[in-house]
C-alpha positions in Angstrom: 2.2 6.1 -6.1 5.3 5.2 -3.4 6.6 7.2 -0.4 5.6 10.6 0.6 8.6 12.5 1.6 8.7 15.9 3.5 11.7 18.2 4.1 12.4 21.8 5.2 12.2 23.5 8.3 10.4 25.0 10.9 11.2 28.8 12.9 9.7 29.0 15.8 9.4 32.3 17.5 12.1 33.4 20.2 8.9 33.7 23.2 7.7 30.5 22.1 10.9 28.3 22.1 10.6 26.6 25.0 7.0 25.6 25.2 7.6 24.1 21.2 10.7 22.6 22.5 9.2 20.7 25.4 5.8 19.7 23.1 8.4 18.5 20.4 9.4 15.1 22.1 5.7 13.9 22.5 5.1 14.6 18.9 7.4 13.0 17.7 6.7 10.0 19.7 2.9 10.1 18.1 4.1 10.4 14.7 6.5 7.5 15.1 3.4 5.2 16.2 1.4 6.0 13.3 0.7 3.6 10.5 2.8 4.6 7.5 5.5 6.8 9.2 9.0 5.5 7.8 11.0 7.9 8.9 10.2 10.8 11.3 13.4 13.7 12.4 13.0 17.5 13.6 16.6 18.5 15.1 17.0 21.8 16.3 20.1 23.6 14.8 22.6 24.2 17.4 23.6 27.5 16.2 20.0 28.7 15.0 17.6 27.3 18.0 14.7 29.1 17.0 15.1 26.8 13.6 14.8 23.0 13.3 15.0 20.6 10.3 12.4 18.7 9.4 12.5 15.0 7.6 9.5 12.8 7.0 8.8 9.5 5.2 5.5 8.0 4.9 4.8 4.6 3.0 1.9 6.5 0.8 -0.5 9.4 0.4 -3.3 8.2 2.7 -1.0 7.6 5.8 0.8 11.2 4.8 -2.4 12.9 4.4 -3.5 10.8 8.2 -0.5 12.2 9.9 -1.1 16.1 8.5 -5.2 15.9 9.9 -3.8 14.5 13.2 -1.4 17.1 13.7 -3.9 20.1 12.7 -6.4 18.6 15.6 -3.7 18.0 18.1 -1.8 19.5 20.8 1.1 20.5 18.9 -1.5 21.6 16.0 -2.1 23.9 18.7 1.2 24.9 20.3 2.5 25.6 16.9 0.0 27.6 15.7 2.8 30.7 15.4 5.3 28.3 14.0 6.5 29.6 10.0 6.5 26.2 7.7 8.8 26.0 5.1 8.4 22.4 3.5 8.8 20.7 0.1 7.0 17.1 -0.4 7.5 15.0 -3.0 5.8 11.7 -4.6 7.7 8.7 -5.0 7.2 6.1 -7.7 6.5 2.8 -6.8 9.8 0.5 -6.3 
């Protein structure tokens, strides 16, 4: 099996904006370090703040299914907690 790709969005509530918004940067960051993360972008819509896109790449299953456990036991796992997911993921094929 190839890449593990994740798109959608996230809507965070209106109170909770600005705490998510400052936690966002540091995750981010974490997620960028971790083995297996290809590509990693959550960009608040300018018209819609309360929404953000969400784009992940990770080179397989085991470092995708890493970077979810990591999340659910972290800070942002945490902050988030409120936070409505709305994701598809999908399996690549090996190249």
């Amino acid at each position: 099996m190839g890449k593990v790709i994740l798109k959608g969005l996230i809507v965070v509530p209106d109170d909770e904006l600005n705490i998510v918004s400052k936690a966002l940067e540091k995750h981010v960051a974490l997620t960028k370090q971790e083995p297996g993360c290809i590509v990693f972008n959550v960009n608040q819509r300018s018209h819609s703040p309360c929404y953000f896109d969400v784009y992940e790449e990770f080179s397989n299953n085991n470092a995708f299914e890493h970077h979810q456990r990591r999340v659910t036991a972290s800070e942002w796992g945490r902050i988030t907690i409120n936070v409505e997911r709305h994701y598809e993921v999908w399996h690549t094929e090996n190249d």
